[in-house]
VMD Tcl script that builds the backbone (N, CA, C; Angstrom):
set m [mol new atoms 390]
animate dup $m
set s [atomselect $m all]
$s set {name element resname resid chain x y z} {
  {N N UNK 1 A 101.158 -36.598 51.571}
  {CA C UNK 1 A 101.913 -37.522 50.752}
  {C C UNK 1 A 102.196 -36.860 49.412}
  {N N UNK 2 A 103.277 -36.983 49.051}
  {CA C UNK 2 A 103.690 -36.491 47.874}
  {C C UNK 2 A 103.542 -37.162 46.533}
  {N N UNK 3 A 103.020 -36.615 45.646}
  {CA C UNK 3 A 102.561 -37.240 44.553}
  {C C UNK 3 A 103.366 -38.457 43.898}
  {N N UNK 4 A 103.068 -39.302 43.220}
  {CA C UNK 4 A 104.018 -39.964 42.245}
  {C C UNK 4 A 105.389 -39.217 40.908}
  {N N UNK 5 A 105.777 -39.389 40.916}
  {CA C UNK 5 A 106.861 -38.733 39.547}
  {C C UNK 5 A 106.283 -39.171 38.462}
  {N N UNK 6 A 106.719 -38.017 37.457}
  {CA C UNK 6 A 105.842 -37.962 36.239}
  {C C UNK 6 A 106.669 -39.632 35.622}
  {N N UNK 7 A 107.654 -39.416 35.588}
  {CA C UNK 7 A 108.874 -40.911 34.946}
  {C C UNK 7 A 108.139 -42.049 35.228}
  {N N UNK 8 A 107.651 -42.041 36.977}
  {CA C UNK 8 A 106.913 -43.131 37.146}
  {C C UNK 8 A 105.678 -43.765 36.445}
  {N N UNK 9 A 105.083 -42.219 36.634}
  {CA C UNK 9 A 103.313 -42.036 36.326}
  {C C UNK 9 A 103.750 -43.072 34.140}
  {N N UNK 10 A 104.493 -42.279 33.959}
  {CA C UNK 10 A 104.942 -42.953 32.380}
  {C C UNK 10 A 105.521 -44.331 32.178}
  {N N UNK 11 A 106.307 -44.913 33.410}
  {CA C UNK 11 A 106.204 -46.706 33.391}
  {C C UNK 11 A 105.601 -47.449 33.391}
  {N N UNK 12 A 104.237 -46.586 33.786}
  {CA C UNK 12 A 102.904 -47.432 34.524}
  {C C UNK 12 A 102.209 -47.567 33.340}
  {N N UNK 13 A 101.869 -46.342 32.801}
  {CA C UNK 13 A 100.833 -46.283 31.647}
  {C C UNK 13 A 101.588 -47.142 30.501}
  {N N UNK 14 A 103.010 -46.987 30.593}
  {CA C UNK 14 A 103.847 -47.778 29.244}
  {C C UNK 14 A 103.786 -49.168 29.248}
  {N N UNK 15 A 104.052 -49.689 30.411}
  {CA C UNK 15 A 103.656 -50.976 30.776}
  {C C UNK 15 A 102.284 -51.703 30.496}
  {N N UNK 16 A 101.522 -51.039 30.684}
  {CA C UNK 16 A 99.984 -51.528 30.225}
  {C C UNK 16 A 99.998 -50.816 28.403}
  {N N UNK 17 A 100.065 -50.199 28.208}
  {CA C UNK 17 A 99.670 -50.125 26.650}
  {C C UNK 17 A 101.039 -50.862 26.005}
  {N N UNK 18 A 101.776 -51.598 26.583}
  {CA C UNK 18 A 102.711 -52.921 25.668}
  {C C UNK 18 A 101.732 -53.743 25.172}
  {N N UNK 19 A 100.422 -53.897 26.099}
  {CA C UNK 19 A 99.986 -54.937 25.705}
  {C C UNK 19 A 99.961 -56.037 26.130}
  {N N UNK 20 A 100.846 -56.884 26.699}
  {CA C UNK 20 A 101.245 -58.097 27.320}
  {C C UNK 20 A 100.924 -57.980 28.593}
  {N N UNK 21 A 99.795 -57.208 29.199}
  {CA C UNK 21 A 99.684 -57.584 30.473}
  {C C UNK 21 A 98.219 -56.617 30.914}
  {N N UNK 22 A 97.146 -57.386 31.875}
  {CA C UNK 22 A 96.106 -56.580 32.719}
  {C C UNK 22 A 96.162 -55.207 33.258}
  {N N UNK 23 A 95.301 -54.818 33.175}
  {CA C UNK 23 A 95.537 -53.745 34.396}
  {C C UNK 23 A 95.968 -54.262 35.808}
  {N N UNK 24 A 95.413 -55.434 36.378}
  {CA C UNK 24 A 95.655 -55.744 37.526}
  {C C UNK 24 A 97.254 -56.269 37.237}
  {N N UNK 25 A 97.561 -56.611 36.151}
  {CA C UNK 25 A 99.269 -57.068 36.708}
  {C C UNK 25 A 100.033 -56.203 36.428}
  {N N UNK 26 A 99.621 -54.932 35.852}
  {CA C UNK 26 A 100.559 -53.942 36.023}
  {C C UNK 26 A 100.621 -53.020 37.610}
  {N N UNK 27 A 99.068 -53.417 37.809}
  {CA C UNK 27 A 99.553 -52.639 40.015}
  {C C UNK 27 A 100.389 -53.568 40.447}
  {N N UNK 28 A 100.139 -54.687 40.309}
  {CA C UNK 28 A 100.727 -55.634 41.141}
  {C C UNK 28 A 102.535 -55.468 41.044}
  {N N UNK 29 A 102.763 -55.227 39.571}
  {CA C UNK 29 A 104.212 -55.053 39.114}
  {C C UNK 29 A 104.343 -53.839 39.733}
  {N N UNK 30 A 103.909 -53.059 39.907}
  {CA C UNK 30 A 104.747 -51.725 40.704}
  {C C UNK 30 A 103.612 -51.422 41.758}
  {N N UNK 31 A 103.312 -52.268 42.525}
  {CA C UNK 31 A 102.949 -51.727 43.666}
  {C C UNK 31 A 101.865 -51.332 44.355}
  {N N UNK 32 A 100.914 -51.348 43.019}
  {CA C UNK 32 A 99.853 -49.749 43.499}
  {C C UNK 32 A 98.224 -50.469 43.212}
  {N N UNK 33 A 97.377 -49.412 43.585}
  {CA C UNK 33 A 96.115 -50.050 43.461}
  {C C UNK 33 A 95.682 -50.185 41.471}
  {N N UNK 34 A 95.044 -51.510 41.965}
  {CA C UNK 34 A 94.249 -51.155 40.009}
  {C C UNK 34 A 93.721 -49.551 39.964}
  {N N UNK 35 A 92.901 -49.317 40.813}
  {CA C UNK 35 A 92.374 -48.630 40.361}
  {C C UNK 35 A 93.100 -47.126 40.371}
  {N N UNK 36 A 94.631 -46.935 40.729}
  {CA C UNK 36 A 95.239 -45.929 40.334}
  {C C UNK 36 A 95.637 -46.210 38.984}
  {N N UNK 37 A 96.067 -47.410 38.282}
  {CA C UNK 37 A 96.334 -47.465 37.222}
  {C C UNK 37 A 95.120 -47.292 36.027}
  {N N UNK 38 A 93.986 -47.450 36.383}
  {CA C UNK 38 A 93.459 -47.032 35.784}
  {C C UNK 38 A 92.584 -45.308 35.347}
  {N N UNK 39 A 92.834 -44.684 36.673}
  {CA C UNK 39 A 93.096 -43.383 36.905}
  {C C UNK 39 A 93.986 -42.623 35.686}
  {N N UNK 40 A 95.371 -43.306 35.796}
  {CA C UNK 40 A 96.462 -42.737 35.025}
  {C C UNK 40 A 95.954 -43.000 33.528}
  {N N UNK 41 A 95.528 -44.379 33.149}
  {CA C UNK 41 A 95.356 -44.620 32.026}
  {C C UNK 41 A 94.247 -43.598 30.936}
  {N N UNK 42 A 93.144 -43.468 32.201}
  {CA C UNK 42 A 92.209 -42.428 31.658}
  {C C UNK 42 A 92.624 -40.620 31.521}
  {N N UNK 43 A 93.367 -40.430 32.436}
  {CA C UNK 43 A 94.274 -39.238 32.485}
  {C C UNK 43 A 94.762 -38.836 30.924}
  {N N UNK 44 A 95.478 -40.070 30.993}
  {CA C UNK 44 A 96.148 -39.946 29.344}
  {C C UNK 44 A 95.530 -39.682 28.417}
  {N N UNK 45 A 94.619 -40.773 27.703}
  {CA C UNK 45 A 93.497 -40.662 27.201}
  {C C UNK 45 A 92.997 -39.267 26.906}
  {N N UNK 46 A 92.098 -38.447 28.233}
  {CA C UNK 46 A 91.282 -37.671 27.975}
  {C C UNK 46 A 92.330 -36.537 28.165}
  {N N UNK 47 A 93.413 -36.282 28.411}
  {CA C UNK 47 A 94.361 -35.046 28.881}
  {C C UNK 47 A 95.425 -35.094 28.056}
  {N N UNK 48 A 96.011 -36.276 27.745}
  {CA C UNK 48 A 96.808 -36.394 26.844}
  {C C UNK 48 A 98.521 -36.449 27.810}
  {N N UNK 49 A 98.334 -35.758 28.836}
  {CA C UNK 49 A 99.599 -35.578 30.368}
  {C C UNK 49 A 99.420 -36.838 31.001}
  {N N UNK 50 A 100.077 -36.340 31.893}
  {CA C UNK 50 A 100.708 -37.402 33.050}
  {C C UNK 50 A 100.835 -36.914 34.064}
  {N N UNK 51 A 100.384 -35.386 34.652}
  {CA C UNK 51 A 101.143 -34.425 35.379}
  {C C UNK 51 A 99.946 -35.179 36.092}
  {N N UNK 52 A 100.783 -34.598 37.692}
  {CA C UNK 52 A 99.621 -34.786 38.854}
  {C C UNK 52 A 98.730 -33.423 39.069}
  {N N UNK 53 A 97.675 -33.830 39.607}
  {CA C UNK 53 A 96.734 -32.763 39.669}
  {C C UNK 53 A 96.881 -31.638 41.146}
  {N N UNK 54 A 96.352 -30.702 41.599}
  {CA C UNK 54 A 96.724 -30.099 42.012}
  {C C UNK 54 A 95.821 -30.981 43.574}
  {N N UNK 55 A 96.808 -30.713 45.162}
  {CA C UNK 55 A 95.970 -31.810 46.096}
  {C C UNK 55 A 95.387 -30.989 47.320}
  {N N UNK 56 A 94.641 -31.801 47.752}
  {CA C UNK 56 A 94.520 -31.156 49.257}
  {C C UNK 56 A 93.407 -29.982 48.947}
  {N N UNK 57 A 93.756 -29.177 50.230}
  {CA C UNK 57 A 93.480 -27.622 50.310}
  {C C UNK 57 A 92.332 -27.622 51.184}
  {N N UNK 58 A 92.238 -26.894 52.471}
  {CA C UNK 58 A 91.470 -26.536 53.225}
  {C C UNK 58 A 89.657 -26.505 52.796}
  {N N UNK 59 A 88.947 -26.984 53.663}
  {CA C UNK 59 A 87.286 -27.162 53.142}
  {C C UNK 59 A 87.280 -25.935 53.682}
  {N N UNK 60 A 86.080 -25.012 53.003}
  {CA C UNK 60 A 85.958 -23.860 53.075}
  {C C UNK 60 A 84.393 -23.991 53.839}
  {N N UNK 61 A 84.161 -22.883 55.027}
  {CA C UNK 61 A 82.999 -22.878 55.938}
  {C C UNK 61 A 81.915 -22.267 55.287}
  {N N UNK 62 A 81.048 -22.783 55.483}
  {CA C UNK 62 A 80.113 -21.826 55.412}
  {C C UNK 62 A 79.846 -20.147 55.518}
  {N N UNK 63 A 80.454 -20.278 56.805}
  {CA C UNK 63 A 80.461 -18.620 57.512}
  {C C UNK 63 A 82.242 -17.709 57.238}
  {N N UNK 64 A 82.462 -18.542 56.118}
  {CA C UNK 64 A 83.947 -17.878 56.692}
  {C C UNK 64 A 84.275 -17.016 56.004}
  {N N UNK 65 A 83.093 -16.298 54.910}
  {CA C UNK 65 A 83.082 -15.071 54.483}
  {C C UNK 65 A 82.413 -13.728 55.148}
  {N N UNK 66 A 82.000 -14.666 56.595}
  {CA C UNK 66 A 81.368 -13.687 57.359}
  {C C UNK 66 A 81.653 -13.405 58.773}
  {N N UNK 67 A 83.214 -12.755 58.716}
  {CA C UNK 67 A 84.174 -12.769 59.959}
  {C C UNK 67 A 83.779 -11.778 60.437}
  {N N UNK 68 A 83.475 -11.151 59.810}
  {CA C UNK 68 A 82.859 -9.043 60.040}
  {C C UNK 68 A 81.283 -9.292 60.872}
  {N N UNK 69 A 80.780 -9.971 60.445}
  {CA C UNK 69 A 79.350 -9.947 60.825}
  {C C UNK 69 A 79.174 -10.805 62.227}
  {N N UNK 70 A 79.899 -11.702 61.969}
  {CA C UNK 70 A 79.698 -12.705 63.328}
  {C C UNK 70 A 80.532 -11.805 64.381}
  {N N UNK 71 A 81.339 -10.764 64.281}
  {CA C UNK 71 A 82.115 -10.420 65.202}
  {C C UNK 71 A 81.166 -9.319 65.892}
  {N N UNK 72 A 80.906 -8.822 65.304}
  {CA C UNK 72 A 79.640 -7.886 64.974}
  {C C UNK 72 A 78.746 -8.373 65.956}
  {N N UNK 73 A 77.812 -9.598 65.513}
  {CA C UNK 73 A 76.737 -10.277 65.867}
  {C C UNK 73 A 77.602 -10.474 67.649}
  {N N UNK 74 A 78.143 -10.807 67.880}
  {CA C UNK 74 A 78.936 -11.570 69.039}
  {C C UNK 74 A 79.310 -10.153 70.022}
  {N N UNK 75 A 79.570 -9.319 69.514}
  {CA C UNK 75 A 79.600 -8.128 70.187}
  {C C UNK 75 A 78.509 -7.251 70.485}
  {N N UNK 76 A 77.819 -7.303 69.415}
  {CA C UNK 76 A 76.054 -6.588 69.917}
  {C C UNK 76 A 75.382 -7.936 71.036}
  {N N UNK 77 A 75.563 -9.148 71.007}
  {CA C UNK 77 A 74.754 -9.691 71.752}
  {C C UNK 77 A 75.802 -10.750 72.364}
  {N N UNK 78 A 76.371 -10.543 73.177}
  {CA C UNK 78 A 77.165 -11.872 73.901}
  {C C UNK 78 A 77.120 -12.787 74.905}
  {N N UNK 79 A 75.256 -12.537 74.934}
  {CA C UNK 79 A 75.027 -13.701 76.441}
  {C C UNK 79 A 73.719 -14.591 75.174}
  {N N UNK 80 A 74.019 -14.061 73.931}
  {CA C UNK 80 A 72.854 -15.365 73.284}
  {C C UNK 80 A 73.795 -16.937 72.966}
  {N N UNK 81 A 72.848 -17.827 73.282}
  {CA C UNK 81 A 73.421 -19.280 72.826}
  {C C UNK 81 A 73.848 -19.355 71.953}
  {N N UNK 82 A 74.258 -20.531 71.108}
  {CA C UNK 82 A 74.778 -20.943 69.975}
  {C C UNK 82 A 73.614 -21.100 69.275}
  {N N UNK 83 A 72.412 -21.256 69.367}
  {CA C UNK 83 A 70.879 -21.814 68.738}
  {C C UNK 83 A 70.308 -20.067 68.558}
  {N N UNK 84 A 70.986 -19.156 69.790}
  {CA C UNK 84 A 70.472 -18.105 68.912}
  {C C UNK 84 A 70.645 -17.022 68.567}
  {N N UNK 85 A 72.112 -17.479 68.273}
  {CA C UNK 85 A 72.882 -16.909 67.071}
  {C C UNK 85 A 72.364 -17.316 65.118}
  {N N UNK 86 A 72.387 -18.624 65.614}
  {CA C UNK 86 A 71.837 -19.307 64.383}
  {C C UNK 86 A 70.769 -18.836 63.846}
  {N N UNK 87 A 69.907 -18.188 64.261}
  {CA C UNK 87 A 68.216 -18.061 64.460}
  {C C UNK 87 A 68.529 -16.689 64.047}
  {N N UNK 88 A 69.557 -15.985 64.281}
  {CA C UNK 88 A 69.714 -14.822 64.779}
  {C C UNK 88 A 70.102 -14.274 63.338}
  {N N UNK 89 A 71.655 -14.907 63.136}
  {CA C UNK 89 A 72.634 -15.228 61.399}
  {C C UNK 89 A 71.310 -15.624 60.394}
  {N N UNK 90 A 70.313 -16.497 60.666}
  {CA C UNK 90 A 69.347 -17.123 59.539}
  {C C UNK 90 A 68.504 -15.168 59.072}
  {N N UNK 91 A 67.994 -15.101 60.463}
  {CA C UNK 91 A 66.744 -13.938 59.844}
  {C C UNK 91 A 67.684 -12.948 59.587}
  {N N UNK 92 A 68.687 -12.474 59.832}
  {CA C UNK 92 A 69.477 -11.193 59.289}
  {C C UNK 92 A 69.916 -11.732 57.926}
  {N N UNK 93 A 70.942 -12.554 57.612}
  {CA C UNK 93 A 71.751 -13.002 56.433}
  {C C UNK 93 A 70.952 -14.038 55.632}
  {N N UNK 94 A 70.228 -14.706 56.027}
  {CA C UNK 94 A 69.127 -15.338 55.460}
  {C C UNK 94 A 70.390 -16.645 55.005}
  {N N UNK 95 A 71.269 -16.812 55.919}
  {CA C UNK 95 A 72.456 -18.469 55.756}
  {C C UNK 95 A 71.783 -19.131 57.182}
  {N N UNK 96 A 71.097 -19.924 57.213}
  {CA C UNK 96 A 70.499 -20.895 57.856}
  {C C UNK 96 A 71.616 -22.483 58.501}
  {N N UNK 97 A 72.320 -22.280 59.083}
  {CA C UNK 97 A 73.397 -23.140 59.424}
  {C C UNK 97 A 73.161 -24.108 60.972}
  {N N UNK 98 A 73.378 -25.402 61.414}
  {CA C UNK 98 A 73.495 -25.799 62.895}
  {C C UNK 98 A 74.288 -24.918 64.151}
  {N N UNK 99 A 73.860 -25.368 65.272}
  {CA C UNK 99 A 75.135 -25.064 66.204}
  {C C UNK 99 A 76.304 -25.157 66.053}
  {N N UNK 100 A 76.414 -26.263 65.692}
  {CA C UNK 100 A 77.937 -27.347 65.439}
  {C C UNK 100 A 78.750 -26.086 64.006}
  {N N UNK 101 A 77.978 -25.799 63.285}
  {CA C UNK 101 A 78.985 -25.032 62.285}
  {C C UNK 101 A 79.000 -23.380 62.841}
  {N N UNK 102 A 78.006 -23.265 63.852}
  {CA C UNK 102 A 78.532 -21.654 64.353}
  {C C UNK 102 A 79.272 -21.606 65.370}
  {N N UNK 103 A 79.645 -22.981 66.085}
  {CA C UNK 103 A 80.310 -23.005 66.757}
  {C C UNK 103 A 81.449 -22.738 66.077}
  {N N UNK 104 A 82.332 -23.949 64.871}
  {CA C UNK 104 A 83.193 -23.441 64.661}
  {C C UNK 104 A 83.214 -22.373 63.782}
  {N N UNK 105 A 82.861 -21.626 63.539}
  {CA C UNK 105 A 82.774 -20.376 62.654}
  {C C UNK 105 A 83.680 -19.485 63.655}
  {N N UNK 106 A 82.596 -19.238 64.997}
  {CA C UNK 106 A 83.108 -18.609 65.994}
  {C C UNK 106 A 84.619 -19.039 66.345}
  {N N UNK 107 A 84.885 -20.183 66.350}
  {CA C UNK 107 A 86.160 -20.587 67.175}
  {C C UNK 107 A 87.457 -20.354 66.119}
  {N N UNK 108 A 86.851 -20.306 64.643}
  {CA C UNK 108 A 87.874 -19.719 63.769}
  {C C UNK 108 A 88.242 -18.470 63.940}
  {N N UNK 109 A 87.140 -17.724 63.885}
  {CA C UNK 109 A 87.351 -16.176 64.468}
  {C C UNK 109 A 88.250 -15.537 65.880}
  {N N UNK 110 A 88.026 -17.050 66.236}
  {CA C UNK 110 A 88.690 -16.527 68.034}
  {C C UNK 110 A 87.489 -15.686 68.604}
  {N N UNK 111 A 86.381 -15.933 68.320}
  {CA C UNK 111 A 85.146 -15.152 69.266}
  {C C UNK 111 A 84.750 -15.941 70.047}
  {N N UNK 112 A 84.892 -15.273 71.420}
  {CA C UNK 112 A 84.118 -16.173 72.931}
  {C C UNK 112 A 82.898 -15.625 73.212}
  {N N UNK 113 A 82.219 -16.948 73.438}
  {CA C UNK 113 A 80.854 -16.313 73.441}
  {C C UNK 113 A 80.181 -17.131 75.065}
  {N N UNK 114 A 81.655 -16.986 76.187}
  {CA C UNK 114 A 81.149 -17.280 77.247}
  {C C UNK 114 A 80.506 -16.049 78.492}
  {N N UNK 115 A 79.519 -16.888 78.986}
  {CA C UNK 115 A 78.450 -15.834 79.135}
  {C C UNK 115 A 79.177 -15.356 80.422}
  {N N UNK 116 A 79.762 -15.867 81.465}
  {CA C UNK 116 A 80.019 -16.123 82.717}
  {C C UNK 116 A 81.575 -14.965 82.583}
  {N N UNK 117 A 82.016 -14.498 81.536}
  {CA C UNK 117 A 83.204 -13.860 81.369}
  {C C UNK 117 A 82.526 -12.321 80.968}
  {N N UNK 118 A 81.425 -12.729 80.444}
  {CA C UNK 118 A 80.975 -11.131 80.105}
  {C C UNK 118 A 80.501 -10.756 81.055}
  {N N UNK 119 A 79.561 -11.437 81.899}
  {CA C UNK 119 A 78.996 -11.184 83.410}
  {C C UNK 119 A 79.356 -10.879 84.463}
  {N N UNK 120 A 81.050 -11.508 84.306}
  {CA C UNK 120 A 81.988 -10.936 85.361}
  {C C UNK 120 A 82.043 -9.619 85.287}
  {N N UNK 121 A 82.800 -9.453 84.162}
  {CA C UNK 121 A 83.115 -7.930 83.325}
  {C C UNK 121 A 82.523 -6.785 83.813}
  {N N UNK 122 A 81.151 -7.127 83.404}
  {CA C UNK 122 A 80.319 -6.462 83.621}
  {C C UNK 122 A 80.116 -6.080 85.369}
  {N N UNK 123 A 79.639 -6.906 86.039}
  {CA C UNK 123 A 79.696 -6.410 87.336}
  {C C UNK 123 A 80.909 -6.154 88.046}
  {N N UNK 124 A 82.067 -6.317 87.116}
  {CA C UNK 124 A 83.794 -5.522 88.020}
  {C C UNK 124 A 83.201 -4.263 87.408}
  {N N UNK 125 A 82.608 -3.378 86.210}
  {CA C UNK 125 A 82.317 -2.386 86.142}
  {C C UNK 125 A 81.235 -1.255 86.698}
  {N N UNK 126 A 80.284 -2.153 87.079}
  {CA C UNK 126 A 79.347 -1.390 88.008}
  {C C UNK 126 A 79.797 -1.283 89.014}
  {N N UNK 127 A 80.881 -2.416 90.012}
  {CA C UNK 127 A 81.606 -2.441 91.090}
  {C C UNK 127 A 82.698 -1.092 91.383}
  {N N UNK 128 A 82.933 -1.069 90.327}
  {CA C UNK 128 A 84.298 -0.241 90.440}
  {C C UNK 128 A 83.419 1.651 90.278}
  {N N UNK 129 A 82.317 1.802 89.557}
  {CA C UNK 129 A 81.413 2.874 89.288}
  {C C UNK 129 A 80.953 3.209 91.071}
  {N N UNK 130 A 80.597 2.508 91.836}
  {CA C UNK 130 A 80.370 2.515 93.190}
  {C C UNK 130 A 81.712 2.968 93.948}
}
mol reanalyze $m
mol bondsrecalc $m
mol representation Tube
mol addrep $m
């Protein structure tokens, strides 16, 4: 959703410092929650602007400074679980994390860590050595 306009953000706050009216009847007059109008009002106040603040933006992982290592980790050992990897990431890097977040760590990376694909692999290569 795209922010409010600054013109707007300045009807709102102008409207309430007239004087002649609540905070609650100035949302009500344009729309919006009290408690954005009072957002804006404090904005002013302590900032002295009106500008909107900057929004959004991706939550950042735990592991997602550690694309090198888990690829690493996943390639030296690719028949360990998800529990012991974790166990694995804790005593090397000393970052202590659940399954659930090395799972997706891994799945950001695009690392498969199915056992039944390396196992194949593996015995088409002893197969084919015969």
């Amino acid at each position: 959703m795209k922010p409010y306009s600054i013109d707007l953000r300045e009807k709102i706050v102008s409207a309430y410092e007239k004087g002649d009216t609540s905070i609650r009847g100035v949302a009500v007059q344009f729309g919006i929650a009290k408690s954005y109008v009072q957002k804006l009002i404090r904005q002013k106040r302590l900032e002295g602007h009106l500008e909107p603040k900057k929004q959004g933006g991706a939550m950042k992982g735990k592991l997602d400074d550690y694309g090198s290592e888990l690829a690493e980790m996943v390639q030296s050992y690719p028949d360990l679980t998800l529990l012991e990897y974790c166990e694995y990431f804790g005593e090397k890097y000393n970052i202590w994390v659940c399954a659930s977040v090395m799972c997706c760590a891994l799945q950001k990376q695009e690392l498969t860590r199915k056992k039944r694909l390396y196992v194949a692999a593996k015995r088409k290569q002893k197969e084919s050595k015969n």
